[in-house]
C-alpha positions as CSV (number, residue, x, y, z in Angstrom):
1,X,0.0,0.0,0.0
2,X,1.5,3.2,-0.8
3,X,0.9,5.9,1.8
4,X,1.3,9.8,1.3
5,X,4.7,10.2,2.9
6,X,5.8,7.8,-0.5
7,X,3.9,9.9,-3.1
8,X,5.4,11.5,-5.8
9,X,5.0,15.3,-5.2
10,X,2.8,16.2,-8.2
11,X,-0.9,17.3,-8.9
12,X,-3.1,14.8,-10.6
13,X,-6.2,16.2,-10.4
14,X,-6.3,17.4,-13.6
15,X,-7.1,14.0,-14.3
16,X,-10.5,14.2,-13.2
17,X,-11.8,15.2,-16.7
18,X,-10.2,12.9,-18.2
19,X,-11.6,9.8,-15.9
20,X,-15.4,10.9,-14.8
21,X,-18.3,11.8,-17.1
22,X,-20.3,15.0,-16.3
23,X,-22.2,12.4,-13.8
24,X,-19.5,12.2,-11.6
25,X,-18.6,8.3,-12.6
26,X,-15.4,7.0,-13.9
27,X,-15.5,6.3,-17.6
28,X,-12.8,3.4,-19.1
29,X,-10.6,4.8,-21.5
30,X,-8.7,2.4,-23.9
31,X,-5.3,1.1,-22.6
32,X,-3.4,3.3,-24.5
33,X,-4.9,6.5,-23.8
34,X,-4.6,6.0,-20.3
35,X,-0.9,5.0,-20.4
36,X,-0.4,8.6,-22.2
37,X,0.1,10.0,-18.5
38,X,2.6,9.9,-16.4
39,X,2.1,7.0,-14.2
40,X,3.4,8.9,-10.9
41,X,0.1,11.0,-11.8
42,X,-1.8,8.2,-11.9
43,X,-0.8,6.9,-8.4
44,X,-1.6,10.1,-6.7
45,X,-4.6,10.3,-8.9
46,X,-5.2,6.8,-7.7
47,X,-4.5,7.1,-3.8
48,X,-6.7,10.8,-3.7
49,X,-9.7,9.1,-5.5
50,X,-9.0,5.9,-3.5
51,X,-8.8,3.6,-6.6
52,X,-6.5,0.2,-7.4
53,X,-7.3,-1.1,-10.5
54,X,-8.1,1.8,-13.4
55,X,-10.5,-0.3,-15.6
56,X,-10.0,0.2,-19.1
57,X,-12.0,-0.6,-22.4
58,X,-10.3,-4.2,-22.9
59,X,-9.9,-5.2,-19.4
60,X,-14.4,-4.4,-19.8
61,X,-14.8,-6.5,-22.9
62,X,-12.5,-9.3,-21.6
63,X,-14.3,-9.6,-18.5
64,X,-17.7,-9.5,-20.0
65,X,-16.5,-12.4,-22.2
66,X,-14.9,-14.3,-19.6
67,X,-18.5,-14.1,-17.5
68,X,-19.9,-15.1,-20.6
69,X,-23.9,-14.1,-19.8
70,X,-23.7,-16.0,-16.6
71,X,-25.2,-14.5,-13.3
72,X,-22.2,-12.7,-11.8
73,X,-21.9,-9.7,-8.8
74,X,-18.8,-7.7,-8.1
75,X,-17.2,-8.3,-3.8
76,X,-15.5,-5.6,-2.7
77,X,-16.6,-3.3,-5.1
78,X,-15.5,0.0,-3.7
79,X,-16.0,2.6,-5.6
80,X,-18.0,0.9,-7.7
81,X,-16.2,1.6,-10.9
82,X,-16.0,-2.4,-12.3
83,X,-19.5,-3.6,-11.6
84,X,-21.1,-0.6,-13.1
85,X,-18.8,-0.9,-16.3
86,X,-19.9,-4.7,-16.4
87,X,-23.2,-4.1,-15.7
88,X,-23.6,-6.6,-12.6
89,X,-24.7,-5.9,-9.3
90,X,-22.1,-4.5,-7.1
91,X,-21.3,-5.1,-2.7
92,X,-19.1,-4.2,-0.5
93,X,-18.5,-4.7,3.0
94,X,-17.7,-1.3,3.6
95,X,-15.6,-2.0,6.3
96,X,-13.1,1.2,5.6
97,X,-16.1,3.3,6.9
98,X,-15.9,1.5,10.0
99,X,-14.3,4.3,13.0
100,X,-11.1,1.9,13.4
101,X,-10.5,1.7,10.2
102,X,-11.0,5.3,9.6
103,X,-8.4,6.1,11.7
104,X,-6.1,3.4,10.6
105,X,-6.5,5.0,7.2
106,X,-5.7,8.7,8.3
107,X,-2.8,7.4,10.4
108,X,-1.5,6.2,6.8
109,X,-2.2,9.4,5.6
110,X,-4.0,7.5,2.4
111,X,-8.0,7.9,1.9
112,X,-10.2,5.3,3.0
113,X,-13.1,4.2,0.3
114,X,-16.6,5.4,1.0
115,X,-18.8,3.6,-1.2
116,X,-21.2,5.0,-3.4
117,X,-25.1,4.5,-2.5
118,X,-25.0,2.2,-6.0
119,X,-22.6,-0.2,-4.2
120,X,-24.7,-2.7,-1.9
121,X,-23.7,-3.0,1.7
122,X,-22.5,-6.7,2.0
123,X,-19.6,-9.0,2.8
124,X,-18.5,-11.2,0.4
125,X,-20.2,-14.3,1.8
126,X,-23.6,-12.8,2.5
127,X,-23.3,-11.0,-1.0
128,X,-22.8,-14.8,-2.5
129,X,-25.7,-16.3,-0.5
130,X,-27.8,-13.6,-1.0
131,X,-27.4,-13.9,-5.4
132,X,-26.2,-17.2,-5.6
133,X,-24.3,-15.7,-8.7
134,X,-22.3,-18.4,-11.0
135,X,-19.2,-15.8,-11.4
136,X,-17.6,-13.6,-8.5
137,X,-15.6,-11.0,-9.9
138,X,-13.0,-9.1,-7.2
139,X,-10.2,-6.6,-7.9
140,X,-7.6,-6.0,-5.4
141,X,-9.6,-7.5,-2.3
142,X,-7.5,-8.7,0.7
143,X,-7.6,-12.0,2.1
144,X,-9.2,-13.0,5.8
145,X,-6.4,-12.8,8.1
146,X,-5.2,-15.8,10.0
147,X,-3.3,-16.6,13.0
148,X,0.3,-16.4,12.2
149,X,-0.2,-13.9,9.4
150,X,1.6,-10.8,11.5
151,X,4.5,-13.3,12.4
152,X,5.2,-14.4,9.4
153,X,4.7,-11.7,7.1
154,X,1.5,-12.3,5.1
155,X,-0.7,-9.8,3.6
156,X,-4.1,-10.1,5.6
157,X,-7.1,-8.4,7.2
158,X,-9.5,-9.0,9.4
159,X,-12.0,-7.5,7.6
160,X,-10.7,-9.3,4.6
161,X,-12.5,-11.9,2.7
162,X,-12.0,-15.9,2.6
163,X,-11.7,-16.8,-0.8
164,X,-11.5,-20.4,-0.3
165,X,-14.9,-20.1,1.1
166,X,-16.0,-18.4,-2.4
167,X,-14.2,-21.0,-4.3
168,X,-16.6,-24.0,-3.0
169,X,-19.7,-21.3,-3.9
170,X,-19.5,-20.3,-7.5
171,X,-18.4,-21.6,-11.1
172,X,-15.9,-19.0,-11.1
173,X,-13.6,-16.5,-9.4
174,X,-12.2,-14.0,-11.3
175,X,-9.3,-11.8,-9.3
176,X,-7.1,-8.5,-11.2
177,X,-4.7,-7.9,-8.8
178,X,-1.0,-7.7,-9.2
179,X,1.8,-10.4,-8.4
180,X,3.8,-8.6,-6.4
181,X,1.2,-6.6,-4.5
182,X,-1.2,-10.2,-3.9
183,X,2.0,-12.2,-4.2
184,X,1.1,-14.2,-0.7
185,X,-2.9,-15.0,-1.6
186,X,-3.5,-18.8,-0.2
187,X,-5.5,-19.8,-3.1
188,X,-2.7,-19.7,-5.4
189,X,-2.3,-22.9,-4.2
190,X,-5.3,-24.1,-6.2
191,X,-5.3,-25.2,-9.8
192,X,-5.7,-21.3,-12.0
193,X,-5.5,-20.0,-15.2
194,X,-3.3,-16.9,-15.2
195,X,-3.5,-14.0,-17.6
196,X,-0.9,-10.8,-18.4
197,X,-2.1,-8.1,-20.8
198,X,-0.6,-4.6,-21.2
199,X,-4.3,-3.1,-20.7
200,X,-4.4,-4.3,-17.3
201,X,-3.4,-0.7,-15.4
202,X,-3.4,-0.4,-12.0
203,X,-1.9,1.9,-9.1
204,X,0.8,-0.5,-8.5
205,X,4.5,0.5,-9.1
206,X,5.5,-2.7,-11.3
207,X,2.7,-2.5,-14.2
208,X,4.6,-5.6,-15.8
209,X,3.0,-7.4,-12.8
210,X,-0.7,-6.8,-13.4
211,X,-2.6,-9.8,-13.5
212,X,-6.1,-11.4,-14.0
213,X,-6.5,-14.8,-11.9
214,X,-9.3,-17.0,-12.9
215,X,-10.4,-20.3,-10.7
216,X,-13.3,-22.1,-12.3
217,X,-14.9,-25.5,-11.1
C-alpha cells in the first residue's frame, strides 16, 4: 500500500476530466490513452480518489467475455467503478467506513473508500448467498487474516474476505490484482488460469506485474 509520505510530489487532479463523465462516474478509457500520462500522476490520482485497478476498455470487454452471460456480482466493489462498467450488481462490506478503520486510514495518511449508494452493503459471503451468482468478480480484495499472518509476514485483514470459502460457492472467481502486491494470496495454491495483458493498469509501481486470476470449477 503506498501511503502519502511515499507519493510522488505532483498534482493529478487534472485528471479528473479525463476519468469521470459530467455524472461524476469514472469512464474506461482504452489502454493506450490512459498509459499517455505519467504514471506517478496516476498513483496520486489513484490514492486521492481511493482507486486500485483503473479499468480500461479491454480489461471491460474481456471480463464481459470471460463471464460469458452468466449470473455474476462484483465483492469488494469500492467505488463501484468495475461492476457498473460490467453491468452486474455491485457489494461491499464497507468495512473502511468503520471508526477503526478510519483512523487506521488517516494514520497512513491514504483515503479510505466510501462507497457510493449504487454499491450494496454486504460482505463477500452474505453478497454470494444472498445472489447465488455463478461468477464472483473481485479486484484488489485482501484476504481474511489468520493466525500467524503478523509473524510471518503475510498480507491479511480482518475485515478481509475468505476466498476459499468463495471458491466452494460459485463456477468461477475472477481476481485483477498484481503479483507482487497479492503475491502471498492462499489460493494460489489451487489449480488457476493466469492472464498478463498490457491493458491491465493499475496503481501498483510494477505494471509488468498486473494480473487477472481466474479459478473455475
Amino acid at each position: 500500500m503506498m501511503t502519502g509520505k511515499m507519493l510522488p510530489k505532483v498534482d493529478a487532479s487534472y485528471l479528473d476530466r479525463y476519468f469521470f463523465n459530467q455524472a461524476g462516474e469514472f469512464q474506461a478509457m482504452p489502454a493506450h490513452d490512459v498509459r499517455r500520462y505519467d504514471h506517478d500522476h496516476l498513483q496520486v490520482w489513484c490514492h486521492f480518489k481511493a482507486r486500485y485497478n483503473i479499468p480500461t476498455t479491454e480489461q471491460i470487454e474481456f471480463l464481459k467475455e470471460k463471464i460469458g452471460g452468466r449470473a455474476a456480482i462484483e465483492i469488494g466493489a469500492g467505488m463501484g467503478d468495475l461492476g457498473r462498467l460490467l453491468g452486474i450488481h455491485m457489494t461491499d462490506s464497507y468495512s473502511q467506513t468503520t471508526p477503526e478503520m478510519q483512523l487506521y486510514y488517516k494514520m497512513l495518511n491514504q483515503p479510505a473508500i466510501s462507497p457510493p449508494p449504487t454499491v450494496e452493503k454486504l460482505d463477500a459471503i452474505e453478497a454470494i448467498k444472498k445472489y447465488e451468482p455463478a461468477v464472483v468478480v473481485a479486484s484488489w480484495v485482501t484476504q481474511r487474516f489468520q493466525d500467524g499472518d503478523s509473524e510471518a509476514g503475510i498480507g491479511s485483514s480482518i475485515f478481509g474476505v475468505d476466498e476459499f470459502w468463495i471458491l466452494g460457492h460459485c463456477d468461477a472467481y475472477i481476481f485483477i490484482g498484481n503479483e507482487e502486491v497479492h503475491a502471498q494470496k492462499r489460493i494460489l495454491e489451487r489449480a488457476h488460469r493466469t492472464f498478463r495483458f498490457p491493458w491491465l493498469v493499475s496503481r501498483a509501481r510494477d505494471q509488468s506485474k498486473n494480473v487477472c486470476w481466474i479459478w473455475e470449477r
